[in-house]
PDB file of N, CA, C and O in Angstrom, chain B, residues numbered from 101:
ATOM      1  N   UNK B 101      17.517   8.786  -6.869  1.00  0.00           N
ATOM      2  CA  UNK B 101      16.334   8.006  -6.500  1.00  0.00           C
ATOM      3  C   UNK B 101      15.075   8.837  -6.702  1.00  0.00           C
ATOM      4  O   UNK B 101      15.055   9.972  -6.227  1.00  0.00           O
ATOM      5  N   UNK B 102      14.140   8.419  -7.293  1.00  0.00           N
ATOM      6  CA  UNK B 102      12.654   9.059  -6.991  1.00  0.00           C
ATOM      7  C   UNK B 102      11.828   8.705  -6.232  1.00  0.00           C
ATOM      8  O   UNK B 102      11.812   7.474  -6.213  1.00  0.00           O
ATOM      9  N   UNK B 103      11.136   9.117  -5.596  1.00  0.00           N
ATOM     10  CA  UNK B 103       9.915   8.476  -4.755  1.00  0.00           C
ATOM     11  C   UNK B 103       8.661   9.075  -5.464  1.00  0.00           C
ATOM     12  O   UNK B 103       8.399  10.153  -5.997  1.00  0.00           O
ATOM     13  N   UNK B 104       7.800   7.544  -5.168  1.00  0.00           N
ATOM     14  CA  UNK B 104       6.927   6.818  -5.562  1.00  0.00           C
ATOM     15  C   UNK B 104       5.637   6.783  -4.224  1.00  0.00           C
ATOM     16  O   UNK B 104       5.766   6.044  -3.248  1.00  0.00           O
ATOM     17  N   UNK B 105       4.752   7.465  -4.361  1.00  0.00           N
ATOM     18  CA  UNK B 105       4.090   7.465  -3.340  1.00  0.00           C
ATOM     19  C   UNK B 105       3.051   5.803  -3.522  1.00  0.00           C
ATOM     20  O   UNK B 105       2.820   5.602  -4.714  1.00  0.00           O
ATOM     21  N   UNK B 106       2.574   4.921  -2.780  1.00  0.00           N
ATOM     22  CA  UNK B 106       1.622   3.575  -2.877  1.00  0.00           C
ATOM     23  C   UNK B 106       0.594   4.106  -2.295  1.00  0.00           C
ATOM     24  O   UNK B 106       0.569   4.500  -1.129  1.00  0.00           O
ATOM     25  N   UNK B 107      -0.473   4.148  -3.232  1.00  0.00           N
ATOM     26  CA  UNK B 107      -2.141   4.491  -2.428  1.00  0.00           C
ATOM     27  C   UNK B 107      -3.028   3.694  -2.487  1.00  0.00           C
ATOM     28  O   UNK B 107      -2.984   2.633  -3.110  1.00  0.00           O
ATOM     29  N   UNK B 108      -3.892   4.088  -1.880  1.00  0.00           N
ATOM     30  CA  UNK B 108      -5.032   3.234  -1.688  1.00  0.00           C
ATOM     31  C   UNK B 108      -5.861   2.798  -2.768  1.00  0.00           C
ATOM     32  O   UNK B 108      -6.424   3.750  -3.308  1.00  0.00           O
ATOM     33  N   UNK B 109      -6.179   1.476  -3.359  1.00  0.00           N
ATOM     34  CA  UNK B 109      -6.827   1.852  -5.112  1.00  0.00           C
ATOM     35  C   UNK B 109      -7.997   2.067  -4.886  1.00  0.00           C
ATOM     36  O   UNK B 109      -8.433   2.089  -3.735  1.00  0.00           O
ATOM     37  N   UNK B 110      -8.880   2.307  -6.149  1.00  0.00           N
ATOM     38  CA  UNK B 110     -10.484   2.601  -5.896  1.00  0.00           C
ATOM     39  C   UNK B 110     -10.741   1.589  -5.556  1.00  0.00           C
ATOM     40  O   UNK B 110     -10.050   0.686  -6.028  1.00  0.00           O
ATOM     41  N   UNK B 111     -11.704   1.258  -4.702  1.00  0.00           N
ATOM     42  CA  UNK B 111     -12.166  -0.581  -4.357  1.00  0.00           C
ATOM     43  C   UNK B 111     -13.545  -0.654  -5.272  1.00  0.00           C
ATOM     44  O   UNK B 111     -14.035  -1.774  -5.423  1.00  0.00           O
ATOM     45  N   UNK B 112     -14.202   0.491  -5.897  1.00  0.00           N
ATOM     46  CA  UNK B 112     -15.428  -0.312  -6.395  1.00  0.00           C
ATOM     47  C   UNK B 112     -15.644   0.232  -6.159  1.00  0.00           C
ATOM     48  O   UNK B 112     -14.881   1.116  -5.769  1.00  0.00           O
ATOM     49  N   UNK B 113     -17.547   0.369  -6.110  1.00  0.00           N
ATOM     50  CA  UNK B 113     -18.283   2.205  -6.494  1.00  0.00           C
ATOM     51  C   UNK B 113     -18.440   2.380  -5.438  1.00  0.00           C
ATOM     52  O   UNK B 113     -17.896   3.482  -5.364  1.00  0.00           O
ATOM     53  N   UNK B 114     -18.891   2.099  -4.118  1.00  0.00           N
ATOM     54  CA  UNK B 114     -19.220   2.505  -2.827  1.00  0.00           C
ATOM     55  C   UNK B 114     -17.843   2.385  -1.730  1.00  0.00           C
ATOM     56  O   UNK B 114     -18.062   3.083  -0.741  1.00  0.00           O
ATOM     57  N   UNK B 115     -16.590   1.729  -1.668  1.00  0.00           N
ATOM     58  CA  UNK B 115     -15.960   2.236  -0.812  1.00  0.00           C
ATOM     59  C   UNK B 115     -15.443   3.408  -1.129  1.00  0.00           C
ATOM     60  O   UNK B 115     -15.382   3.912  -2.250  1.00  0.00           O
ATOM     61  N   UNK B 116     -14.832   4.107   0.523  1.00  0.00           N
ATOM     62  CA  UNK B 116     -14.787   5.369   0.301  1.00  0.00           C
ATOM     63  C   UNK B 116     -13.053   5.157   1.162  1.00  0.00           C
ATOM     64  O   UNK B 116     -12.089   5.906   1.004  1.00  0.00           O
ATOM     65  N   UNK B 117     -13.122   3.819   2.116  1.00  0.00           N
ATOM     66  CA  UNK B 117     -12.037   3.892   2.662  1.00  0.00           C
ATOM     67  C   UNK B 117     -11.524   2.219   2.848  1.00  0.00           C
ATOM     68  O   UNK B 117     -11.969   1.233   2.259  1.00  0.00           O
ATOM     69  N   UNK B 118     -10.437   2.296   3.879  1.00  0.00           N
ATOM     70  CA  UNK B 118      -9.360   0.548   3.626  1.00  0.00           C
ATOM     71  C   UNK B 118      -8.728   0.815   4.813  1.00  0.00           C
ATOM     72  O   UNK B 118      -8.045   1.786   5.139  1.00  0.00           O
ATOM     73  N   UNK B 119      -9.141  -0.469   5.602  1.00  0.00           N
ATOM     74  CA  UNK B 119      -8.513  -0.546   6.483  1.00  0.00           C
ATOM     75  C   UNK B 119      -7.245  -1.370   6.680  1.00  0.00           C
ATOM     76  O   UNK B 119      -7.155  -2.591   6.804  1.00  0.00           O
ATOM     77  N   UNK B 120      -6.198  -0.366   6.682  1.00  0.00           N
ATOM     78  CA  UNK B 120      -4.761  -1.399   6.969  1.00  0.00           C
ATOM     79  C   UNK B 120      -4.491  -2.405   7.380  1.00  0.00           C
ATOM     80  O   UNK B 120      -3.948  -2.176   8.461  1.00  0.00           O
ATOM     81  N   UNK B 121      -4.528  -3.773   7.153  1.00  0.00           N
ATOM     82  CA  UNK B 121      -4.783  -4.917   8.239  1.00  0.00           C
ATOM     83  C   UNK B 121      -3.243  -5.679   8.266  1.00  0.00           C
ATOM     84  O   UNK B 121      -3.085  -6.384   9.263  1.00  0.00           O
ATOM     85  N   UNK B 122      -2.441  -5.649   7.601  1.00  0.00           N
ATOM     86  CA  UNK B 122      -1.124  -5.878   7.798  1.00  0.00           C
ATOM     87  C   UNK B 122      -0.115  -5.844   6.756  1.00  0.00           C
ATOM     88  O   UNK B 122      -0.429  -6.498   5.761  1.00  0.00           O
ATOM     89  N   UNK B 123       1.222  -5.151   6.699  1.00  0.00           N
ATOM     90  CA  UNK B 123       1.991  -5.088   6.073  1.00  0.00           C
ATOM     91  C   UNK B 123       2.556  -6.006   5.890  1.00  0.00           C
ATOM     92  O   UNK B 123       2.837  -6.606   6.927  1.00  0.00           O
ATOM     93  N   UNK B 124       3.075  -6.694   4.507  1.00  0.00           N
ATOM     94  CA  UNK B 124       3.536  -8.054   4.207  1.00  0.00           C
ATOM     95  C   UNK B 124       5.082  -7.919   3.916  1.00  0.00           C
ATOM     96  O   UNK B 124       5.750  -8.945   3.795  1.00  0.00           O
ATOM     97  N   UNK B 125       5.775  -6.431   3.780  1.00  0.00           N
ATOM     98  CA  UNK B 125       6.872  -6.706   3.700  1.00  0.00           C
ATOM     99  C   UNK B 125       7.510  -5.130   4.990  1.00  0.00           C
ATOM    100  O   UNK B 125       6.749  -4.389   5.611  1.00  0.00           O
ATOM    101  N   UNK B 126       8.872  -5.090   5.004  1.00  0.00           N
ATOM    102  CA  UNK B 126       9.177  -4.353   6.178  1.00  0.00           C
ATOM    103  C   UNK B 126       9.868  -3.129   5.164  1.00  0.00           C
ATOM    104  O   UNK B 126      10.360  -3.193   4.038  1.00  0.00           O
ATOM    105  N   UNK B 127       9.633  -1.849   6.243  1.00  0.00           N
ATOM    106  CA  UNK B 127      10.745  -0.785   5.931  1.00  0.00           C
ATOM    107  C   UNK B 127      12.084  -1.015   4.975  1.00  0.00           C
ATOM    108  O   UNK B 127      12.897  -1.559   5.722  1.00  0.00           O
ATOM    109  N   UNK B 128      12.550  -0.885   3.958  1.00  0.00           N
ATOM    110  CA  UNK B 128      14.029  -1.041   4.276  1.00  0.00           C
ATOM    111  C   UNK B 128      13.863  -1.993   2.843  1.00  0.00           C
ATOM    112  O   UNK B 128      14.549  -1.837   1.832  1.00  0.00           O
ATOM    113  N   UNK B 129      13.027  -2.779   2.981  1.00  0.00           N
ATOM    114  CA  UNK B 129      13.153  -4.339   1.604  1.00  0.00           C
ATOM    115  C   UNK B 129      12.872  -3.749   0.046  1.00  0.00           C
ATOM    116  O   UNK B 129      12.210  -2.842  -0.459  1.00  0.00           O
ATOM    117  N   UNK B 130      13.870  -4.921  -0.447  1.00  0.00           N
ATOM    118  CA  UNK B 130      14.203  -4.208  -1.875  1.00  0.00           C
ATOM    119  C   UNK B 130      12.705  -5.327  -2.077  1.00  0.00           C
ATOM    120  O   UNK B 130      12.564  -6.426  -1.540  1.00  0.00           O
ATOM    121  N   UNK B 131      11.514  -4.477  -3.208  1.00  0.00           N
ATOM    122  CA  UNK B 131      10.752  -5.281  -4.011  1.00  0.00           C
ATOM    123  C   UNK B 131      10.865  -5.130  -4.905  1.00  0.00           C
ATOM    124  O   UNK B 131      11.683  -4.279  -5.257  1.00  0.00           O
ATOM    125  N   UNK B 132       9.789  -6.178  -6.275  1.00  0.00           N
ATOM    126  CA  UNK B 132      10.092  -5.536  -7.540  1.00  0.00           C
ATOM    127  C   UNK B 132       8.423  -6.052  -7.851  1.00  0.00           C
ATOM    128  O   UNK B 132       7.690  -6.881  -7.311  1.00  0.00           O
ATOM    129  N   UNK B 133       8.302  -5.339  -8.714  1.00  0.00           N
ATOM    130  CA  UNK B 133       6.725  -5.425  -9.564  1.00  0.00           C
ATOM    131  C   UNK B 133       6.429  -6.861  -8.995  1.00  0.00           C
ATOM    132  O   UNK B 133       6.956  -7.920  -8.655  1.00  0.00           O
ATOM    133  N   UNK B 134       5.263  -6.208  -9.115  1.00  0.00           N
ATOM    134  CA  UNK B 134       4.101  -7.208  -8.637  1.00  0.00           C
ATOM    135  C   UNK B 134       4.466  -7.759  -7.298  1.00  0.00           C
ATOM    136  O   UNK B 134       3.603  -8.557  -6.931  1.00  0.00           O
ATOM    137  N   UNK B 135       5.434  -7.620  -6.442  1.00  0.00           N
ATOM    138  CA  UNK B 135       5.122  -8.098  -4.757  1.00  0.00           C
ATOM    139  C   UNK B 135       4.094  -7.696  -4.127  1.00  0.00           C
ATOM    140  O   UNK B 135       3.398  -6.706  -4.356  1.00  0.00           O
ATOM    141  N   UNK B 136       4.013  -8.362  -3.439  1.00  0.00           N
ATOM    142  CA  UNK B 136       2.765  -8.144  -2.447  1.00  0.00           C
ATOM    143  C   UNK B 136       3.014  -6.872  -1.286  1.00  0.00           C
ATOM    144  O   UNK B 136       4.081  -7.077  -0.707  1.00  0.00           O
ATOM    145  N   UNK B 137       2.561  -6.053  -0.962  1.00  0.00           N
ATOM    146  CA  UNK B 137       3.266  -5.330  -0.320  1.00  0.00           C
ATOM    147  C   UNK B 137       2.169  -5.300   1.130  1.00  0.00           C
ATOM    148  O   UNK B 137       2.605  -5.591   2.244  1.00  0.00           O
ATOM    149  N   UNK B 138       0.864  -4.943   0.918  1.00  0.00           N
ATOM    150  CA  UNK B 138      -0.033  -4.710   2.291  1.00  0.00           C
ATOM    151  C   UNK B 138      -1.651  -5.239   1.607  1.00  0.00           C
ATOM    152  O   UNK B 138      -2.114  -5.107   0.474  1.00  0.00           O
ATOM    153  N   UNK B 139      -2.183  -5.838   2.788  1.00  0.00           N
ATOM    154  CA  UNK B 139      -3.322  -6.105   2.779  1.00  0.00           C
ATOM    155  C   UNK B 139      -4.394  -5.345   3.031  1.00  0.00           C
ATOM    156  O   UNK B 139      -4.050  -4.805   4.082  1.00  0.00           O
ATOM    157  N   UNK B 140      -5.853  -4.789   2.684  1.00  0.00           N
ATOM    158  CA  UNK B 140      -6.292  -3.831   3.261  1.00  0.00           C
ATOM    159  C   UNK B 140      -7.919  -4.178   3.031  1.00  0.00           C
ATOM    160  O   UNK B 140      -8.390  -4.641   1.992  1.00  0.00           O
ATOM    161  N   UNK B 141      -8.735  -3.811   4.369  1.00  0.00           N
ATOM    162  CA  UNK B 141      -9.961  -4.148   4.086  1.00  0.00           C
ATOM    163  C   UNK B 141     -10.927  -3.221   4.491  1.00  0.00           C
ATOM    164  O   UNK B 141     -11.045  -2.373   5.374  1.00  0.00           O
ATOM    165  N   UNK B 142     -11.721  -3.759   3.349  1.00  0.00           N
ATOM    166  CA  UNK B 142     -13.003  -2.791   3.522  1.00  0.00           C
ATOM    167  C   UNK B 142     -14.200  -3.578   4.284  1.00  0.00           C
ATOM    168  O   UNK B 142     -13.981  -4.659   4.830  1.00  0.00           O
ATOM    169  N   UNK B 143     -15.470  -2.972   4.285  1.00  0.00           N
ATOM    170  CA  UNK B 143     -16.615  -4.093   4.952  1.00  0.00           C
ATOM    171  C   UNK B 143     -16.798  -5.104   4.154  1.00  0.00           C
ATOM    172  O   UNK B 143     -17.652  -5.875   4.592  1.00  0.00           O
ATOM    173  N   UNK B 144     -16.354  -5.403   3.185  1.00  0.00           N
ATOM    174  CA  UNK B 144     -17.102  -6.379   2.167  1.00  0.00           C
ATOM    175  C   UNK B 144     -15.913  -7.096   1.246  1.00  0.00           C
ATOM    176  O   UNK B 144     -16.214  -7.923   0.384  1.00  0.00           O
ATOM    177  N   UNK B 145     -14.766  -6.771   1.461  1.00  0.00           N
ATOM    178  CA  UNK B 145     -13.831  -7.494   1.187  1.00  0.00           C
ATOM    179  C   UNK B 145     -12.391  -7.357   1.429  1.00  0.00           C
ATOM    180  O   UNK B 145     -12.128  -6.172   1.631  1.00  0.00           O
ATOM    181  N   UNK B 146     -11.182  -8.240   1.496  1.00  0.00           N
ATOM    182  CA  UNK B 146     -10.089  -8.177   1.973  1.00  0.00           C
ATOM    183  C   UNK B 146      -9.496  -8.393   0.501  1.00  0.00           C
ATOM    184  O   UNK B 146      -9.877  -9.193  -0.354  1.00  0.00           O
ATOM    185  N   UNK B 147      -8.427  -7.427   0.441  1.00  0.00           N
ATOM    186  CA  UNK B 147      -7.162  -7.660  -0.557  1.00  0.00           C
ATOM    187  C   UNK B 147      -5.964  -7.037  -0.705  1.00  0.00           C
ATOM    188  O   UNK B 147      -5.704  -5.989  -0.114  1.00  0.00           O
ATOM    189  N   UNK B 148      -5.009  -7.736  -1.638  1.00  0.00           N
ATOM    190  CA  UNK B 148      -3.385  -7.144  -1.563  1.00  0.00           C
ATOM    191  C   UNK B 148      -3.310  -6.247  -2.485  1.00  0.00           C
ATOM    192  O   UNK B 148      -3.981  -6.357  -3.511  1.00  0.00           O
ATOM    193  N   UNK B 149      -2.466  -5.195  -2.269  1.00  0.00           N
ATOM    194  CA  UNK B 149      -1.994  -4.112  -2.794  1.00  0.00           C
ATOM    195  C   UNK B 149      -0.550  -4.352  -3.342  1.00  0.00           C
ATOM    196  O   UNK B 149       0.354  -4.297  -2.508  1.00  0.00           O
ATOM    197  N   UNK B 150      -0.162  -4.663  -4.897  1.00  0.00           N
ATOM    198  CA  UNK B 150       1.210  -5.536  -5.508  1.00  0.00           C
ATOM    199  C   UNK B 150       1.671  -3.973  -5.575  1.00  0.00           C
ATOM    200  O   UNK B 150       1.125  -2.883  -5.405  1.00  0.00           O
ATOM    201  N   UNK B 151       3.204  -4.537  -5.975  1.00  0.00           N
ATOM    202  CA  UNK B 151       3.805  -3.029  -6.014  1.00  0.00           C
ATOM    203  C   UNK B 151       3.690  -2.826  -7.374  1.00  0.00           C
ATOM    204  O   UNK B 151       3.509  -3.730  -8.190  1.00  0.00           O
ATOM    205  N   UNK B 152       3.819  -1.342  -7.696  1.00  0.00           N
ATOM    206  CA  UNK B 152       3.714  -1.306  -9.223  1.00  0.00           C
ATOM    207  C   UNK B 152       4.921  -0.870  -9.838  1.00  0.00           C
ATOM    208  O   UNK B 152       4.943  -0.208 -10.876  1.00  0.00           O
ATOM    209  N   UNK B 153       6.121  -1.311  -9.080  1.00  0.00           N
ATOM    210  CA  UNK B 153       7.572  -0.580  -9.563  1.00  0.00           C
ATOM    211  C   UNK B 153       8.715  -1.432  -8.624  1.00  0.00           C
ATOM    212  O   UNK B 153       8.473  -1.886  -7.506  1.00  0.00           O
ATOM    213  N   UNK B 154      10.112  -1.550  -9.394  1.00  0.00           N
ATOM    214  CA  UNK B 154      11.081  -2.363  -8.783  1.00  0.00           C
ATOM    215  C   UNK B 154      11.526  -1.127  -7.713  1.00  0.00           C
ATOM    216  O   UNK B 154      11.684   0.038  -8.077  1.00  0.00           O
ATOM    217  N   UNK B 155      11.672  -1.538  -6.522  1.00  0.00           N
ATOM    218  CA  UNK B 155      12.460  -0.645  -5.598  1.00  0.00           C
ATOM    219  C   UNK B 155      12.941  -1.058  -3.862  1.00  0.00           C
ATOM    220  O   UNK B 155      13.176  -2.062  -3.190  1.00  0.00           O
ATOM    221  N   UNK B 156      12.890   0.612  -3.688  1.00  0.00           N
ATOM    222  CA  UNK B 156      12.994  -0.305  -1.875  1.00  0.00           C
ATOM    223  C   UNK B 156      12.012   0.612  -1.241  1.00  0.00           C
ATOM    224  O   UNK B 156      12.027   1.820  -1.480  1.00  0.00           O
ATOM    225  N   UNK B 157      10.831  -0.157  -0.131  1.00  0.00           N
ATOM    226  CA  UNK B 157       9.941   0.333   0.480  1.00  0.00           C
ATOM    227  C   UNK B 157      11.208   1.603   1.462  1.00  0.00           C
ATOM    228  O   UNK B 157      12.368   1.267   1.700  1.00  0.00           O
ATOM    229  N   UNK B 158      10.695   2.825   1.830  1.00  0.00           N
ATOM    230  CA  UNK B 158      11.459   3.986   2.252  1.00  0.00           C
ATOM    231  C   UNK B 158      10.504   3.943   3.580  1.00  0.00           C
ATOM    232  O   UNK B 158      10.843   3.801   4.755  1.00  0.00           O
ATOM    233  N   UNK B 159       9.434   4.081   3.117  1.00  0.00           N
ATOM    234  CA  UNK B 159       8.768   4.428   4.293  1.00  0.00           C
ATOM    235  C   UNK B 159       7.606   4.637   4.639  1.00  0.00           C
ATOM    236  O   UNK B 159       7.070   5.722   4.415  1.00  0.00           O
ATOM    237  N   UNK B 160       6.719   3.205   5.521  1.00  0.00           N
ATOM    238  CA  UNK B 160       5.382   3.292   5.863  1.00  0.00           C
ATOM    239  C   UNK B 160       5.056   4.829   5.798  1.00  0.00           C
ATOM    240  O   UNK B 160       6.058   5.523   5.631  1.00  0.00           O
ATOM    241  N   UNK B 161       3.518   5.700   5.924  1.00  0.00           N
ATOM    242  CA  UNK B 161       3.315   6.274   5.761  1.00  0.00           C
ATOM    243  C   UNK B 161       1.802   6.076   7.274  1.00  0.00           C
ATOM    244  O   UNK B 161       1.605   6.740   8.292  1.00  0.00           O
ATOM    245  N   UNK B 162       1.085   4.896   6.698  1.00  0.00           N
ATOM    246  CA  UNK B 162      -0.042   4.079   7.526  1.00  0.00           C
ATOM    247  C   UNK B 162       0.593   3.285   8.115  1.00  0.00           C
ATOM    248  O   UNK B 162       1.574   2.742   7.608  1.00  0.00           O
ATOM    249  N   UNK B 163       0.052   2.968   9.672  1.00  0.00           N
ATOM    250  CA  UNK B 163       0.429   2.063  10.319  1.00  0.00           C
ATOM    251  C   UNK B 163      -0.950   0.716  10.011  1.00  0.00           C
ATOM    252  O   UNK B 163      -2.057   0.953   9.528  1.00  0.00           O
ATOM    253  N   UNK B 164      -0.525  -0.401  10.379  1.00  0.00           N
ATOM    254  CA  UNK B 164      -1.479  -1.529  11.413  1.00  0.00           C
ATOM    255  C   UNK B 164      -2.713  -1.017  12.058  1.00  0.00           C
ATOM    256  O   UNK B 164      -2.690  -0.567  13.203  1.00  0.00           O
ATOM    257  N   UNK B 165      -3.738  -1.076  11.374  1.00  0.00           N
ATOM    258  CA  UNK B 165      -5.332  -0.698  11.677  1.00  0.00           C
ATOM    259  C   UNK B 165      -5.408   0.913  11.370  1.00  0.00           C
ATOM    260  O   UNK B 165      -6.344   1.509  11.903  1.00  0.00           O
ATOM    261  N   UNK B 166      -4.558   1.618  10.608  1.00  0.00           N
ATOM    262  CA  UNK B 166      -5.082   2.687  10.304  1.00  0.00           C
ATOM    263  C   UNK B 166      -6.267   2.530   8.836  1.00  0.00           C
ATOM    264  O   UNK B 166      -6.102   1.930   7.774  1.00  0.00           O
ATOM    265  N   UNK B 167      -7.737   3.533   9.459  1.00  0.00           N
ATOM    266  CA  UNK B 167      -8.068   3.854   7.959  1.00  0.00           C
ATOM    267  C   UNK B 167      -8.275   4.626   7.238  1.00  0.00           C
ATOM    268  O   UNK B 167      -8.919   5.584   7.663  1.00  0.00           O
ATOM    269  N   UNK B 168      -7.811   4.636   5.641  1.00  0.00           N
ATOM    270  CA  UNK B 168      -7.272   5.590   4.731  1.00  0.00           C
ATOM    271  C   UNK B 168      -8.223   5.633   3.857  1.00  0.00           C
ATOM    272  O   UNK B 168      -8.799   4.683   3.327  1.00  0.00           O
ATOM    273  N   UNK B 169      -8.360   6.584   3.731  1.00  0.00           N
ATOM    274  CA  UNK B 169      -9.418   7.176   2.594  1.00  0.00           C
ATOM    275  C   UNK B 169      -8.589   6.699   1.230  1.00  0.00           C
ATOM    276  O   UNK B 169      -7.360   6.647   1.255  1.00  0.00           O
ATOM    277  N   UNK B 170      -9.484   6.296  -0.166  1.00  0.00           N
ATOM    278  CA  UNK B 170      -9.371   5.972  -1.078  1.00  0.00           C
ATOM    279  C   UNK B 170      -8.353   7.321  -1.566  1.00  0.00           C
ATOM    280  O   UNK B 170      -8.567   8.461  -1.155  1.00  0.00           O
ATOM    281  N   UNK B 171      -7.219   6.973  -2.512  1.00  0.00           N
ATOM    282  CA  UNK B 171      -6.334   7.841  -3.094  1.00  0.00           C
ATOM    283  C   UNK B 171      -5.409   8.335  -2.371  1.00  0.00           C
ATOM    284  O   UNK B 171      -4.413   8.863  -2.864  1.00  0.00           O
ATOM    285  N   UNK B 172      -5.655   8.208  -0.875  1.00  0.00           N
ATOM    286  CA  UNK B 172      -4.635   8.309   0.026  1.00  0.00           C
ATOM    287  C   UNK B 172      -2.785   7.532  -0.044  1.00  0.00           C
ATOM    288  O   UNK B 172      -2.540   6.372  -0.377  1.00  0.00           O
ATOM    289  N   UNK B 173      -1.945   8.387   0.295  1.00  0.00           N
ATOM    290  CA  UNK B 173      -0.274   7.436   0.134  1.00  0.00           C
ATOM    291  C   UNK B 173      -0.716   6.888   1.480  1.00  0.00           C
ATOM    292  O   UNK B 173      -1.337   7.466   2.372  1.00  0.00           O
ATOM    293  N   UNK B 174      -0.034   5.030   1.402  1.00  0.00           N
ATOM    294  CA  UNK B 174       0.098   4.296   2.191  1.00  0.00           C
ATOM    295  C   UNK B 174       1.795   4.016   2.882  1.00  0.00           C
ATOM    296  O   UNK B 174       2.230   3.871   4.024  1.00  0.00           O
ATOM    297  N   UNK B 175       2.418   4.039   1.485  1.00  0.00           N
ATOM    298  CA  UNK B 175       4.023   3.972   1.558  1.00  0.00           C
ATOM    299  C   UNK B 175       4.811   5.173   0.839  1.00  0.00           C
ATOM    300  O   UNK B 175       4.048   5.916   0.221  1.00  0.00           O
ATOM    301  N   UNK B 176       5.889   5.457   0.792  1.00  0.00           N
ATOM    302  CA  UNK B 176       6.514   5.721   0.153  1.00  0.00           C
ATOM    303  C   UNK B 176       7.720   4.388  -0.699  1.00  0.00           C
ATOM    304  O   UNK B 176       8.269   3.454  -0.114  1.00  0.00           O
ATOM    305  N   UNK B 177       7.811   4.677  -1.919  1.00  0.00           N
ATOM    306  CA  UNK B 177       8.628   3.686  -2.325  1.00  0.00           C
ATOM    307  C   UNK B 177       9.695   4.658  -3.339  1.00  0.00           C
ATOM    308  O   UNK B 177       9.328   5.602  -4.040  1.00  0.00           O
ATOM    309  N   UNK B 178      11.290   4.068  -3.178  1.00  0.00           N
ATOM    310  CA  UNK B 178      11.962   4.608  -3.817  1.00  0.00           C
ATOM    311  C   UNK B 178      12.664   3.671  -5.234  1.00  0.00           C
ATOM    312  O   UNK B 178      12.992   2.489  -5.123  1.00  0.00           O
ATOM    313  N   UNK B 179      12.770   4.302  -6.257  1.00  0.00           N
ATOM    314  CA  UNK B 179      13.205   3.782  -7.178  1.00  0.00           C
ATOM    315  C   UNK B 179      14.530   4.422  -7.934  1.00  0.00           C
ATOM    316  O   UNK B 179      15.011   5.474  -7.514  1.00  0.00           O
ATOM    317  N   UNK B 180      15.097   3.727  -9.080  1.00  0.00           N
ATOM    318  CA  UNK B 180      16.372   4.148  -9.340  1.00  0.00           C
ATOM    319  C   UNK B 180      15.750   4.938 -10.991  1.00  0.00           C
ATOM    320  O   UNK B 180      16.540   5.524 -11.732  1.00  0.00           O
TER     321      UNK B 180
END
């Protein structure tokens, strides 16, 4: 298995950070490209973070209202 760290993407020229607002899938679940995995907001807009690889989420990293600086790991994800 490899792991796959999920970060925070650039949001655009002035955010700097994303606030965790809820995880859409759990510990443990097999995804594959393009699922939806967590929602995250900044002051000026809300959006989903898709996965960019078939696997199984291993392990939150951010909880529910944490906020993460841009480039920051949110998950770990493992792949084959």
């Amino acid at each position: 298995m490899k792991q796959i760290e999920l970060l925070v993407p650039k949001l655009g020229m002035d955010a700097i950070e994303a606030t965790v607002a809820s995880w859409l899938v759990c510990e443990g679940d097999r995804v594959e490209k393009g699922t939806p995995l967590v929602e995250l907001e900044t002051e000026k807009v809300s959006f989903v973070v898709e996965s960019e690889v078939d696997g199984i989420v291993a392990k939150f990293i951010q909880q529910v209202g944490a906020v993460v600086p841009v480039g920051d790991a949110l998950a770990i994800l493992e792949t084959e």
